[in-house]
KOLGU-4560 file (N, C-alpha, C; in nm, 3 decimals, padded with zeros to 5 digits):
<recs>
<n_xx: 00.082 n_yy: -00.120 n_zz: 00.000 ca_xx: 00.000 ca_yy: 00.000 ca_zz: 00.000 c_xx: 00.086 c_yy: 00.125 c_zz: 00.000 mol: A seq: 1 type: UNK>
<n_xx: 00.192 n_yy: 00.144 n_zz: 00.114 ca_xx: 00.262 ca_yy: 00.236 ca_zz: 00.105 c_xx: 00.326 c_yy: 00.268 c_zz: -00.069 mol: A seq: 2 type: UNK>
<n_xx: 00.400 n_yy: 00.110 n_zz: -00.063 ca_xx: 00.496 ca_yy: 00.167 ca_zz: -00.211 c_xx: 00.414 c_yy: 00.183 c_zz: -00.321 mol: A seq: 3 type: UNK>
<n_xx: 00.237 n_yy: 00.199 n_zz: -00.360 ca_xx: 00.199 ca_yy: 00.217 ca_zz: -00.445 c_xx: 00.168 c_yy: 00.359 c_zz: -00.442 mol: A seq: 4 type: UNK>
<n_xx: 00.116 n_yy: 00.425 n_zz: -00.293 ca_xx: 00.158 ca_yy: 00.557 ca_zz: -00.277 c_xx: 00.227 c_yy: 00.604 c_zz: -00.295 mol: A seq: 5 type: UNK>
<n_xx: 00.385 n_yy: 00.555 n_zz: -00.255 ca_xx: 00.504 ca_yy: 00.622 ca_zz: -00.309 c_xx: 00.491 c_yy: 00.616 c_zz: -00.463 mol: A seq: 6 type: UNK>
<n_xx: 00.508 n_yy: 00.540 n_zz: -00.524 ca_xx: 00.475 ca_yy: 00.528 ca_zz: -00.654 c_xx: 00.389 c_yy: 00.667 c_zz: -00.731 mol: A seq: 7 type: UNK>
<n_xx: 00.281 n_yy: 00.641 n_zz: -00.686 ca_xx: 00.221 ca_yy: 00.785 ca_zz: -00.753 c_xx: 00.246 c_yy: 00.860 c_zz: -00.717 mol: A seq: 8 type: UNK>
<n_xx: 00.271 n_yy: 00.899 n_zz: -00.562 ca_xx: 00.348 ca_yy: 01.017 ca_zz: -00.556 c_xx: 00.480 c_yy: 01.055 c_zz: -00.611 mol: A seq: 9 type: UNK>
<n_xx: 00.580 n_yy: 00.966 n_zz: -00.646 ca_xx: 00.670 ca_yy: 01.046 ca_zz: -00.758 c_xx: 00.640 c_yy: 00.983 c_zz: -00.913 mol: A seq: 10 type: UNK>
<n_xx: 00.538 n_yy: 00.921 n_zz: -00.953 ca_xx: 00.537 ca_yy: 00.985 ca_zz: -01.061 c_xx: 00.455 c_yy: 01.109 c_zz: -01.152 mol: A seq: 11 type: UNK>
<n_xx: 00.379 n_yy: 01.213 n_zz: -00.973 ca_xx: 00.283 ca_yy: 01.275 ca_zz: -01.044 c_xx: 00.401 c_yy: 01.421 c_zz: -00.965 mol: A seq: 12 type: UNK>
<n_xx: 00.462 n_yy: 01.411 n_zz: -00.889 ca_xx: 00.622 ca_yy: 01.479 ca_zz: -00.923 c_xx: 00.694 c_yy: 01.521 c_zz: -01.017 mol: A seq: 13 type: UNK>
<n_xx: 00.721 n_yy: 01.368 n_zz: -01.104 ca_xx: 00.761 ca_yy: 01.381 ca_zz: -01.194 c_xx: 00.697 c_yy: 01.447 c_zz: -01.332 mol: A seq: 14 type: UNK>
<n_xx: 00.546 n_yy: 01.439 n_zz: -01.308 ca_xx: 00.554 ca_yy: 01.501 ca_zz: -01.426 c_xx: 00.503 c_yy: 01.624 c_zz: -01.415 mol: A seq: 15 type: UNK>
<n_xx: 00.495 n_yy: 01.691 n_zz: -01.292 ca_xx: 00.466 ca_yy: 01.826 ca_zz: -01.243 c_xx: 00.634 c_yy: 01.918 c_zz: -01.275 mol: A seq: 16 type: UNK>
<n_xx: 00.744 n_yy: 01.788 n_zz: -01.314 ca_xx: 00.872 ca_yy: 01.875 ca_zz: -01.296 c_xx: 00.897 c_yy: 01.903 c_zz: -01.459 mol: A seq: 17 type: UNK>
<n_xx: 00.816 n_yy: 01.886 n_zz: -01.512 ca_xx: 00.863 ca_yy: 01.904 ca_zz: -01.633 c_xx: 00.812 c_yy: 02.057 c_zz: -01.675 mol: A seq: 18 type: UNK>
<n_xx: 00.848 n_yy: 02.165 n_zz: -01.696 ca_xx: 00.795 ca_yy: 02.268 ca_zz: -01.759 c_xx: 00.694 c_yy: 02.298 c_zz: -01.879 mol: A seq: 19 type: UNK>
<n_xx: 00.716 n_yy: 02.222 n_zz: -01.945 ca_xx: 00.615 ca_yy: 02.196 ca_zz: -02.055 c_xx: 00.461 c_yy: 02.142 c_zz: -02.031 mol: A seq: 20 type: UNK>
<n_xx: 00.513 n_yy: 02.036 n_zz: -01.978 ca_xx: 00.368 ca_yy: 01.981 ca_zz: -01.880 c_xx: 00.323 c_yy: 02.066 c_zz: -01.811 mol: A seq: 21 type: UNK>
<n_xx: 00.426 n_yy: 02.158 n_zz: -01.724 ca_xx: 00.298 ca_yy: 02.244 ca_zz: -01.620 c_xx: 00.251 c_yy: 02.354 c_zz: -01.716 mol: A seq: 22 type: UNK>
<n_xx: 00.270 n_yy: 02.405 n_zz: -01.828 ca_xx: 00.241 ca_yy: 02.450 ca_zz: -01.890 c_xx: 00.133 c_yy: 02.404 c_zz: -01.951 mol: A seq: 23 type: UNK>
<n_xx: 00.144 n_yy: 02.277 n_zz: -02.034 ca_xx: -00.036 ca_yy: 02.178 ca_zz: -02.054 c_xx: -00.100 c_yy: 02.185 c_zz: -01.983 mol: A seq: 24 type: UNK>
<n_xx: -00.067 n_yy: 02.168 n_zz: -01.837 ca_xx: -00.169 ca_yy: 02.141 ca_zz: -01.711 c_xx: -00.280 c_yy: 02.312 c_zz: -01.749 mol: A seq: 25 type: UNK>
<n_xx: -00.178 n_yy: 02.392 n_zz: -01.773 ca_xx: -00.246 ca_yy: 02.555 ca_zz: -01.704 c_xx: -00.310 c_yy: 02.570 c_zz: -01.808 mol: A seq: 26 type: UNK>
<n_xx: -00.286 n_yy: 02.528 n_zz: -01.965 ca_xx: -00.395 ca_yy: 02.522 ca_zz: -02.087 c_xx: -00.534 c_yy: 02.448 c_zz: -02.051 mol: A seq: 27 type: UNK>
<n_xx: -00.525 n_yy: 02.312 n_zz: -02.034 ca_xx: -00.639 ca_yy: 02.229 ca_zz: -01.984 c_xx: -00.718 c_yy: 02.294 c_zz: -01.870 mol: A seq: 28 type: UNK>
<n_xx: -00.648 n_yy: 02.349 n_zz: -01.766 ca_xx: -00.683 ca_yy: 02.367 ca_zz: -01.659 c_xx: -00.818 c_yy: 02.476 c_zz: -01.699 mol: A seq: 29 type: UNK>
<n_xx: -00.772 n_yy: 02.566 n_zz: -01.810 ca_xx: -00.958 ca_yy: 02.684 ca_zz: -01.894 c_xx: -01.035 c_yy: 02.570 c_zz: -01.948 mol: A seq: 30 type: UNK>
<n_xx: -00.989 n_yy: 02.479 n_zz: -02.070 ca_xx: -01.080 ca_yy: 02.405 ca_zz: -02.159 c_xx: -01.026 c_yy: 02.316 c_zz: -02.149 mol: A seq: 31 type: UNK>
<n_xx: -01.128 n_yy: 02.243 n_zz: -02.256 ca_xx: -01.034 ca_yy: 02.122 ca_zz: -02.321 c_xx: -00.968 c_yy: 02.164 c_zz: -02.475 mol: A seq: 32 type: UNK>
<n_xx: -00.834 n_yy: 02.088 n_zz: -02.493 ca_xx: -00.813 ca_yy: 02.113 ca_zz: -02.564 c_xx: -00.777 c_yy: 01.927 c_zz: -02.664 mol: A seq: 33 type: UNK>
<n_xx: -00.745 n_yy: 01.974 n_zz: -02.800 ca_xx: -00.720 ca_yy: 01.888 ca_zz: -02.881 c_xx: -00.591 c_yy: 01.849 c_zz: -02.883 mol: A seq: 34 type: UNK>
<n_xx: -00.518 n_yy: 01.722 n_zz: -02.911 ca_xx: -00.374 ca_yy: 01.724 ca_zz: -02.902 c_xx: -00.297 c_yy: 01.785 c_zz: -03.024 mol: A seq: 35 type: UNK>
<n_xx: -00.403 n_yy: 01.785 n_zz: -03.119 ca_xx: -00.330 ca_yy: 01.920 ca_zz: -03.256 c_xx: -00.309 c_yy: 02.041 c_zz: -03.160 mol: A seq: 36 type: UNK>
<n_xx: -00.387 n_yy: 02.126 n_zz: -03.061 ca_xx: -00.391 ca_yy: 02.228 ca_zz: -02.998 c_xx: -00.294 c_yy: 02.275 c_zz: -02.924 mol: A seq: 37 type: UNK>
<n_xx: -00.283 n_yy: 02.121 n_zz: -02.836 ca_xx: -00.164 ca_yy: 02.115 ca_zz: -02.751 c_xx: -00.047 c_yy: 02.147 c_zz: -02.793 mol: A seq: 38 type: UNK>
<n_xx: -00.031 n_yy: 02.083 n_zz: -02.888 ca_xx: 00.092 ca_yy: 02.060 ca_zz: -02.977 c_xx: 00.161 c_yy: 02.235 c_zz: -03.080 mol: A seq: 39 type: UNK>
<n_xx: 00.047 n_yy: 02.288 n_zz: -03.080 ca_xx: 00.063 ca_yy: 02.421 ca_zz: -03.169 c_xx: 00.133 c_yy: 02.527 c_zz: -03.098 mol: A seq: 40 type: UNK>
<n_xx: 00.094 n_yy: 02.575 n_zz: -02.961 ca_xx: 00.183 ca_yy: 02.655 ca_zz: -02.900 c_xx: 00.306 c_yy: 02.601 c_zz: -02.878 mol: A seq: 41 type: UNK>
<n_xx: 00.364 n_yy: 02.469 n_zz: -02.855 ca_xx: 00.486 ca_yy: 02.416 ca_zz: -02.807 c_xx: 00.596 c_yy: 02.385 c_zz: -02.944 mol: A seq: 42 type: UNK>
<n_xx: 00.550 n_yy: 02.429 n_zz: -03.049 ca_xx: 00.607 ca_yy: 02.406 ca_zz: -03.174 c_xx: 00.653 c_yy: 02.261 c_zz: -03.190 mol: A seq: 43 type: UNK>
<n_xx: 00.575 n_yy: 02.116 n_zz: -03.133 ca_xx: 00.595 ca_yy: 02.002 ca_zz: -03.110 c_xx: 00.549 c_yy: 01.931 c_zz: -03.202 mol: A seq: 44 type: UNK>
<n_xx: 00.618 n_yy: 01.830 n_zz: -03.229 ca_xx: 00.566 ca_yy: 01.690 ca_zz: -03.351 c_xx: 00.414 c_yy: 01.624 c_zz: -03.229 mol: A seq: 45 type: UNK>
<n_xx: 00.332 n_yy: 01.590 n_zz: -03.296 ca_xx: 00.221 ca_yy: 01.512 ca_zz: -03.249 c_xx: 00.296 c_yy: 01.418 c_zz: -03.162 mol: A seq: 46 type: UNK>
<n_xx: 00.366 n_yy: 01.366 n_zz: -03.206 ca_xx: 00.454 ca_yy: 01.274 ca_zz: -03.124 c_xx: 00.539 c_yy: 01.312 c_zz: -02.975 mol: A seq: 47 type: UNK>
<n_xx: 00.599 n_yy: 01.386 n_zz: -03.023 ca_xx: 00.624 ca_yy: 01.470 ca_zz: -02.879 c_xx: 00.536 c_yy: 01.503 c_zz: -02.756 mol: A seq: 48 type: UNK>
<n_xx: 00.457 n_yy: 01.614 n_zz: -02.840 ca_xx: 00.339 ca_yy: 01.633 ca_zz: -02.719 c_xx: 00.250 c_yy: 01.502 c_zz: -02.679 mol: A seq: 49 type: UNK>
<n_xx: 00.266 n_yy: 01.394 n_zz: -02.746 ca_xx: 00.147 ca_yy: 01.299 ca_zz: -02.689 c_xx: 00.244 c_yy: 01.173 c_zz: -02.577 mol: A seq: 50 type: UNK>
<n_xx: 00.398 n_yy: 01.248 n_zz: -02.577 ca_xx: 00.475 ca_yy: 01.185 ca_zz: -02.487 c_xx: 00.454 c_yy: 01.245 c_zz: -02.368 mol: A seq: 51 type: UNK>
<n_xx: 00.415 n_yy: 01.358 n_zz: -02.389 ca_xx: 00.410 ca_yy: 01.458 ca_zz: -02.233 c_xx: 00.293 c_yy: 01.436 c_zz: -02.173 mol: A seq: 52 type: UNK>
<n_xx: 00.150 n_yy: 01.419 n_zz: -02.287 ca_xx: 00.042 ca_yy: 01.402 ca_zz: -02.241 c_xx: 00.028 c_yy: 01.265 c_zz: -02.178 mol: A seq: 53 type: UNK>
<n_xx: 00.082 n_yy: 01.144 n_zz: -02.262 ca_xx: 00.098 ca_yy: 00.973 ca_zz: -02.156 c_xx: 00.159 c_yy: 01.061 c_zz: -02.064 mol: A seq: 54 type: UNK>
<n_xx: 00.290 n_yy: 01.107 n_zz: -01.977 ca_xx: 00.294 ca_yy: 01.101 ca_zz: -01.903 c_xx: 00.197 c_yy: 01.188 c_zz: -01.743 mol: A seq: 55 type: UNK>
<n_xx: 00.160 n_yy: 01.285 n_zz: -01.819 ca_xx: -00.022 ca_yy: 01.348 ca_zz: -01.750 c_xx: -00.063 c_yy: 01.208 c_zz: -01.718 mol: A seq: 56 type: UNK>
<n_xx: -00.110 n_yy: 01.176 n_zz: -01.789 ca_xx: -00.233 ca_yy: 01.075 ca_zz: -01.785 c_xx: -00.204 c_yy: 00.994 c_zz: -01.665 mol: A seq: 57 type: UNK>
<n_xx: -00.097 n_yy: 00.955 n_zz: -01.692 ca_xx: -00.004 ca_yy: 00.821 ca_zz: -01.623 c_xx: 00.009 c_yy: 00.879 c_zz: -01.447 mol: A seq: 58 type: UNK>
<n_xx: 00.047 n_yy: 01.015 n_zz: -01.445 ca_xx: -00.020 ca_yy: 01.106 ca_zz: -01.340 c_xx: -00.122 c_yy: 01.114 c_zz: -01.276 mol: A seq: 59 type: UNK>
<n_xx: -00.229 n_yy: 01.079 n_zz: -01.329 ca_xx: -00.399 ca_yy: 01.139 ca_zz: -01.329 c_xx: -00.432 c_yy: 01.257 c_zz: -01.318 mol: A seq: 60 type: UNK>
<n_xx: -00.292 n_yy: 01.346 n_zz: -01.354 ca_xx: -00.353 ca_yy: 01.503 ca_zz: -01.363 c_xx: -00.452 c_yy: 01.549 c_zz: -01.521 mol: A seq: 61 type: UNK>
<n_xx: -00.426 n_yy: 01.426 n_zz: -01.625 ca_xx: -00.506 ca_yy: 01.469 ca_zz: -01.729 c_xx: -00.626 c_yy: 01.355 c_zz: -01.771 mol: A seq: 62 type: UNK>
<n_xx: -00.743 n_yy: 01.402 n_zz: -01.857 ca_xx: -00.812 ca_yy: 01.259 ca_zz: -01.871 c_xx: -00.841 c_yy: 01.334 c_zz: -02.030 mol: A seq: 63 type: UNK>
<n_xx: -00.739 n_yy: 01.182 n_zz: -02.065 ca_xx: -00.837 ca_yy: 01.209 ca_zz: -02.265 c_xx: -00.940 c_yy: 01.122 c_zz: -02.290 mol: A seq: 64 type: UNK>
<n_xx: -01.040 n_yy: 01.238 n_zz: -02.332 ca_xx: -01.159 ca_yy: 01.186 ca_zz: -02.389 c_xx: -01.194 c_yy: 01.147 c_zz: -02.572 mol: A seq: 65 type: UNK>
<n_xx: -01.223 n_yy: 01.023 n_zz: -02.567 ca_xx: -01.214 ca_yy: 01.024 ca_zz: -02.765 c_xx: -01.350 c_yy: 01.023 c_zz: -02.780 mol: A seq: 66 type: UNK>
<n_xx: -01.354 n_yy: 01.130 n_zz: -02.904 ca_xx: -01.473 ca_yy: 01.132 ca_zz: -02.997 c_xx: -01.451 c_yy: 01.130 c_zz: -03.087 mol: A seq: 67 type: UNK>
<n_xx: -01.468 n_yy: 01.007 n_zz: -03.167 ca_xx: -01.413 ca_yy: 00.975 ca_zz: -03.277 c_xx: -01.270 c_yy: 01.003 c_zz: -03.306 mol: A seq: 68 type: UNK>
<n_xx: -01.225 n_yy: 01.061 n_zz: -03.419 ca_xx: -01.048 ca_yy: 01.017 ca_zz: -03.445 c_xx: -01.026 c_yy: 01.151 c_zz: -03.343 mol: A seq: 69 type: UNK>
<n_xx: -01.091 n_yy: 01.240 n_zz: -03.247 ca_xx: -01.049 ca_yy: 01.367 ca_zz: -03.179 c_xx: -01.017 c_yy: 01.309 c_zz: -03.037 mol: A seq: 70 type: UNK>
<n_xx: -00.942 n_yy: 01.357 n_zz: -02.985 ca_xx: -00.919 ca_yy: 01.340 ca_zz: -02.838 c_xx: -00.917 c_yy: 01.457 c_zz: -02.803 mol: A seq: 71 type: UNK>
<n_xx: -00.950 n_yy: 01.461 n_zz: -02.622 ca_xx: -00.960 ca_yy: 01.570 ca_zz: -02.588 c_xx: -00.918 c_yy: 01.592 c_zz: -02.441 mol: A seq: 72 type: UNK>
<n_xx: -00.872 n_yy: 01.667 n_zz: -02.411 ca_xx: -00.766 ca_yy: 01.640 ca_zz: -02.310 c_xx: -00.801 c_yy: 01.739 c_zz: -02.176 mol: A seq: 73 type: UNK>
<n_xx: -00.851 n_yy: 01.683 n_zz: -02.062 ca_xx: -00.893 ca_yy: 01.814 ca_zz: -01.961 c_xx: -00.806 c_yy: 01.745 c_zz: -01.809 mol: A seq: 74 type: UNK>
<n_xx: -00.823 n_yy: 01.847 n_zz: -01.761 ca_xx: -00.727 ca_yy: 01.865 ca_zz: -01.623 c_xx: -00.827 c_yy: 01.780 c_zz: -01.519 mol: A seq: 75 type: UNK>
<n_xx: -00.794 n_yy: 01.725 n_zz: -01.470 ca_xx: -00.815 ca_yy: 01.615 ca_zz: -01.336 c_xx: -00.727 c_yy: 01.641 c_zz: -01.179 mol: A seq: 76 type: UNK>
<n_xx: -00.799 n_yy: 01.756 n_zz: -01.126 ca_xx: -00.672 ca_yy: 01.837 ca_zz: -00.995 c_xx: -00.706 c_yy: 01.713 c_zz: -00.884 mol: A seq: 77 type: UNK>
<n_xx: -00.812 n_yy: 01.646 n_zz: -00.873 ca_xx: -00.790 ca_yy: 01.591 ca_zz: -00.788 c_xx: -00.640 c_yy: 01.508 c_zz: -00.755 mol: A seq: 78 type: UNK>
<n_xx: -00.584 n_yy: 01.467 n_zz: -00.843 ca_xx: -00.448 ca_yy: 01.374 ca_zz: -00.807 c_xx: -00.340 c_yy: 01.485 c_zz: -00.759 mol: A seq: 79 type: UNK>
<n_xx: -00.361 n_yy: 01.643 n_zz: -00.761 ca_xx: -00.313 ca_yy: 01.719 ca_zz: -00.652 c_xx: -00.323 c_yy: 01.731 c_zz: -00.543 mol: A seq: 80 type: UNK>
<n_xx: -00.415 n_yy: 01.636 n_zz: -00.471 ca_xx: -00.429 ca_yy: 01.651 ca_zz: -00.374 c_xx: -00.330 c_yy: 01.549 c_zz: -00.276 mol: A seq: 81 type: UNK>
<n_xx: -00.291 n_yy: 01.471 n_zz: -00.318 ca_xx: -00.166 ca_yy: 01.414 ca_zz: -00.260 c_xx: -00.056 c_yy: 01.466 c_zz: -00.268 mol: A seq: 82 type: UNK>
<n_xx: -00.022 n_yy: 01.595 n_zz: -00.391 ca_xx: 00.087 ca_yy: 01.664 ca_zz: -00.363 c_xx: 00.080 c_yy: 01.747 c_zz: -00.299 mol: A seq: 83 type: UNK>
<n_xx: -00.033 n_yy: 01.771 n_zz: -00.201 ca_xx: -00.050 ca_yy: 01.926 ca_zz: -00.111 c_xx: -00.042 c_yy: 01.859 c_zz: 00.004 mol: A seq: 84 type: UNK>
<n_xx: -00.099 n_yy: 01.760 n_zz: -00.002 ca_xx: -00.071 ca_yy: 01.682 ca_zz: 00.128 c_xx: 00.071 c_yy: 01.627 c_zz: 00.213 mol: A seq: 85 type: UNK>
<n_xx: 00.185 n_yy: 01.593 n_zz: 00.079 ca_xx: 00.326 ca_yy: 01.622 ca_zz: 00.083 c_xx: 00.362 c_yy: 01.686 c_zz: 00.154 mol: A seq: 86 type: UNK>
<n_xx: 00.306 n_yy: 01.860 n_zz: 00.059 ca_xx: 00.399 ca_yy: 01.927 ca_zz: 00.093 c_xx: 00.355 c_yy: 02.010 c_zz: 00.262 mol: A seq: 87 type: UNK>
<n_xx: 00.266 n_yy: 01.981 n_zz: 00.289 ca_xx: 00.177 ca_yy: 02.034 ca_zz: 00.384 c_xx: 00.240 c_yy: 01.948 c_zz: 00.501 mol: A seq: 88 type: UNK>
<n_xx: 00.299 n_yy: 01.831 n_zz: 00.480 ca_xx: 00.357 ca_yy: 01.760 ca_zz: 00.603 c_xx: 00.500 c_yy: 01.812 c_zz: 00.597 mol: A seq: 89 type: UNK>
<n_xx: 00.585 n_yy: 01.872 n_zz: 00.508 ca_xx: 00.720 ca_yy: 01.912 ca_zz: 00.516 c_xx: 00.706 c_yy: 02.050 c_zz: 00.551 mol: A seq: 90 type: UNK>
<n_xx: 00.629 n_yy: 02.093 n_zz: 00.523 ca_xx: 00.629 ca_yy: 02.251 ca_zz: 00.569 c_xx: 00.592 c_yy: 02.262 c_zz: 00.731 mol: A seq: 91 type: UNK>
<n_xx: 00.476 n_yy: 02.194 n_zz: 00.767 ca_xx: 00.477 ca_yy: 02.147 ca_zz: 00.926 c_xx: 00.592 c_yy: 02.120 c_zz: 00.969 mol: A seq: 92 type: UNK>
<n_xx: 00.661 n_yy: 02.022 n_zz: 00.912 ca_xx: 00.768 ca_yy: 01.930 ca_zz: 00.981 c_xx: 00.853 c_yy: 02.037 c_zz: 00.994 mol: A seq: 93 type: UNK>
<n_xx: 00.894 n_yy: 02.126 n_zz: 00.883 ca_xx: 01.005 ca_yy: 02.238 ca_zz: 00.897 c_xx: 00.975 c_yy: 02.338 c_zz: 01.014 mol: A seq: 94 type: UNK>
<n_xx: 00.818 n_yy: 02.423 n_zz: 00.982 ca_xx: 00.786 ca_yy: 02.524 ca_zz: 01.061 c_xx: 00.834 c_yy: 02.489 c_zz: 01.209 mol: A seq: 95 type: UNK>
<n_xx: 00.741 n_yy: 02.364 n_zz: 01.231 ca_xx: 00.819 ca_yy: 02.355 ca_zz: 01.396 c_xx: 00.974 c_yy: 02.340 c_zz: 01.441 mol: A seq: 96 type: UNK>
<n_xx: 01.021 n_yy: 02.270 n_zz: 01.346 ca_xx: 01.240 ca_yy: 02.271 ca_zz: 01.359 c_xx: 01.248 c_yy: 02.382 c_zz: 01.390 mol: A seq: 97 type: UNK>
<n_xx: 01.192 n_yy: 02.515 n_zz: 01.272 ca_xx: 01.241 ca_yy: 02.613 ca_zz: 01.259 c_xx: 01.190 c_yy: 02.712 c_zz: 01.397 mol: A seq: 98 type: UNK>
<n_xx: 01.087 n_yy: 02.712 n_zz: 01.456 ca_xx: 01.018 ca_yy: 02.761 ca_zz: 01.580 c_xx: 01.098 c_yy: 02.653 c_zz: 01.712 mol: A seq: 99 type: UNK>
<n_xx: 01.143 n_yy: 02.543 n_zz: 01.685 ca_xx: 01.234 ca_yy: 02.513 ca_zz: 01.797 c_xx: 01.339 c_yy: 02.566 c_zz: 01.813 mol: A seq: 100 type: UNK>
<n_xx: 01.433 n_yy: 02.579 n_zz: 01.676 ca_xx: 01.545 ca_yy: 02.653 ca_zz: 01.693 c_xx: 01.523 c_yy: 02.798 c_zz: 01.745 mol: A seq: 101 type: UNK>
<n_xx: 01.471 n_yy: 02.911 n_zz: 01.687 ca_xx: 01.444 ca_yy: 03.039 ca_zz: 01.716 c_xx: 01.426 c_yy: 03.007 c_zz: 01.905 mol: A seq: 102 type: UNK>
<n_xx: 01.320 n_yy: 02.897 n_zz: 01.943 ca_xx: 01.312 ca_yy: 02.943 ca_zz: 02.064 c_xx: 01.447 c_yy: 02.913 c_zz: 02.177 mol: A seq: 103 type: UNK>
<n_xx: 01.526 n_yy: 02.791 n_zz: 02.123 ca_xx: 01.690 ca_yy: 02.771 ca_zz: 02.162 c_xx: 01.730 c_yy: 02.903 c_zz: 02.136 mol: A seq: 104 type: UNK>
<n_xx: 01.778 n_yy: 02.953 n_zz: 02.047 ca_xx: 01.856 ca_yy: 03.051 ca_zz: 02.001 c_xx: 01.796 c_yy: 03.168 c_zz: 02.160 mol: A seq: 105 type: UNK>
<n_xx: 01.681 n_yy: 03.213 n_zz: 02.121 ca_xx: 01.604 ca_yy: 03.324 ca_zz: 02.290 c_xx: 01.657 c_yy: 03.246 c_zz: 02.374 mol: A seq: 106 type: UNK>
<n_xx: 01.670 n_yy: 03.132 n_zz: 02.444 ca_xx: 01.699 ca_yy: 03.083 ca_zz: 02.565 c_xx: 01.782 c_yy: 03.087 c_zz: 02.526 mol: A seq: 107 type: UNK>
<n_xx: 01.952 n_yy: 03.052 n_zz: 02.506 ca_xx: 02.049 ca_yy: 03.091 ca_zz: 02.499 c_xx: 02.102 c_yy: 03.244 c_zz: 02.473 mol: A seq: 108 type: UNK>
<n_xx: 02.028 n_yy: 03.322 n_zz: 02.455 ca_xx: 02.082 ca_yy: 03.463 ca_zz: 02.423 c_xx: 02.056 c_yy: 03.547 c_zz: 02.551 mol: A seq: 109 type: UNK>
<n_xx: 01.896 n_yy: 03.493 n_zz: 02.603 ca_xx: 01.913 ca_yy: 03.517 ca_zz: 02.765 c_xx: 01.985 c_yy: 03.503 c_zz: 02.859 mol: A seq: 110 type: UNK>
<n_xx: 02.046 n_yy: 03.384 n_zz: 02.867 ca_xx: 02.144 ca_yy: 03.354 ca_zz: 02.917 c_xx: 02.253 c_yy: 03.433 c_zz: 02.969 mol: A seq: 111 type: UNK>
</recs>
């Protein structure tokens, strides 16, 4: 159970680290778009962009829909919600280090 969590959690990492992708994500994220569409701002071969989009998918940040020979490609945020949840436990985990140290640092400066 854990390592299938781990699992999606870095591979929806991984494809949040790609620039291009978060860039698809923020297109999908208004409409849907077509993978000719996708593909037109990124000056990309069909082939290219439909490497970035498997890896969305493979994410569950994207869901293509076919109608007939068209696909159509829209944003799915729910599978963000395990990356907020991440980061929401490291930022806890830090805030308090960081509020332990500060309060060492006052008790020693009193001193």
């Amino acid at each position: 159970m854990v390592n299938i969590q781990a699992a999606r959690l870095d591979m929806l990492f991984y494809a949040l680290s790609d620039a291009t992708r978060r860039q698809i994500l923020a297109l999908i994220a208004k409409r849907a778009y077509t993978i000719t569409e996708l593909a037109n701002p990124f000056q990309m071969s069909l082939a290219a962009i439909s490497k970035h989009i498997k890896i969305l998918e493979k994410s569950k940040l994207l869901v293509r829909k076919r109608e007939g020979r068209i696909h159509l490609c829209t944003l799915d945020a729910t599978a963000l919600k395990s990356a907020e949840e991440c980061i929401q436990f490291y930022t806890q985990f830090w805030n308090q280090r960081l509020d332990l140290l500060a309060k060492q640092l006052e008790d020693s400066h009193e001193k």
